[in-house]
N, C-alpha and C positions, 0 to 999 in steps of 0.2 A: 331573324336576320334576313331569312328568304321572303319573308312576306315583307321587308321594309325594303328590298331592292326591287323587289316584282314591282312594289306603287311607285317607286321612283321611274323603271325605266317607263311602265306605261304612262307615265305624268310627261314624261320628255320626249318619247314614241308621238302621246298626242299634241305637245308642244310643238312640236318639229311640222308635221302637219297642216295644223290650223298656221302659224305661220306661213309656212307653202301655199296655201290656200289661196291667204290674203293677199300674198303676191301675187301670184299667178293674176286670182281674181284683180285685183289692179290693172294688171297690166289688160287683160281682157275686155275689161272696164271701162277703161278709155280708148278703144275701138269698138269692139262686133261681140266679144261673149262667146259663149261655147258652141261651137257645132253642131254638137250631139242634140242642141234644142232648135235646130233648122230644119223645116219640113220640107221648102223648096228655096229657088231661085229664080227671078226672074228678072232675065236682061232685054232691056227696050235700049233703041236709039233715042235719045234725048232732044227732044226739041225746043226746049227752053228752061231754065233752074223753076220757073213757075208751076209747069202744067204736071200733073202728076204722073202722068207717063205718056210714051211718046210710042214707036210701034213697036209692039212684043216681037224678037225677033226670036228669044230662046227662052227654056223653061226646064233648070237642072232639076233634077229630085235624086238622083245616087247618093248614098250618102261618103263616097271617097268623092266623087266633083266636090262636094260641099265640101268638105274639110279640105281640099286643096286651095278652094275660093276663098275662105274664109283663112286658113292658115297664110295666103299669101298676100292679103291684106292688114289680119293680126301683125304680121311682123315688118312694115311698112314703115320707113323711118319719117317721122314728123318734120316738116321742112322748119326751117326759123322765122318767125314772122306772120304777120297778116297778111293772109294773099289775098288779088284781085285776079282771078284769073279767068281765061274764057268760055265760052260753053264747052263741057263735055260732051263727050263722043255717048258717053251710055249711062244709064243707071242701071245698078241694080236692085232689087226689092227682097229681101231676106225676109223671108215667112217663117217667123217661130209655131211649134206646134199648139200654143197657145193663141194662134192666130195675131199675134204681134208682128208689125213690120218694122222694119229698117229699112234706110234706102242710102245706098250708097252710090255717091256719084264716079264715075271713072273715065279717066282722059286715057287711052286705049286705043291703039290702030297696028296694023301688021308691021309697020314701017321702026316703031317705036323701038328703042332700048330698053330702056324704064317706060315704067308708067305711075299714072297720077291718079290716089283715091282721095275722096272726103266724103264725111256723113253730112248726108244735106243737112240734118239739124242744126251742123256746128260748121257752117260752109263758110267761116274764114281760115281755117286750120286744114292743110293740105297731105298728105303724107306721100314718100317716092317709094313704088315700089321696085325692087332690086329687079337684075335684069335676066335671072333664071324664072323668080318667079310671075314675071311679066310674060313669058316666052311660054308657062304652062297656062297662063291667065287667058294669052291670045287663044291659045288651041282649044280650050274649052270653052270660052266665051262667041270666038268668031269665028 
């Protein structure tokens, strides 16, 4: 009897898990992915959605900035709709340790409330980011 409840909990222990997982992973998925696999950060002023980067003005590597960046982006609500919107103020280029980039774009100034991110790859889809963590985004970006 001991031995048919040990494989049940562990069957539902790892059930519980991999489910978790897959969510989390989702939700990760359709922004930026884990932290823990970011080497740096680098933020340029953006001079056109074309060029690939415009002048470096910062370069995070701590790995608490990073997961501050990255966390305040991850949780960024998706606006509704196709946007047209105008040049961004920055990009930034997330360097995974596998030497993989992402570039995210971000509408970003001291003035702001919120601010505005998108992955250039999927530059009709916009997301707001809330207005705490806009306010730690300024202080470490600018």
């Amino acid at each position: 009897m001991k031995k048919r409840f040990s494989k049940i909990a562990i069957v539902s222990v790892s059930t519980f898990f991999i489910v978790c997982f897959l969510i989390i992973w989702n939700k990760w998925n359709d922004t930026l992915v884990f932290s823990i696999f970011i080497d740096r950060i680098s933020v340029y002023e953006t001079p056109d959605f074309h060029q690939k980067d415009g002048t470096l003005i910062k370069v995070v590597e701590d790995n608490r900035s990073i997961q501050t960046i990255v966390n305040s982006i991850n949780s960024a609500d998706q606006m509704p709709g196709v946007l047209d919107v105008a040049m961004p103020m920055y990009q930034i280029t997330l360097t995974y340790k596998n030497k993989k980039e992402v570039d995210v774009l971000l509408w970003l100034s001291k003035d702001d409330i919120k601010g505005m991110c998108m992955l250039k790859q999927n530059n009709h889809v916009g997301y707001i980011i809330d207005e705490e963590r806009t306010k730690s985004l300024i202080n470490l970006l600018l």
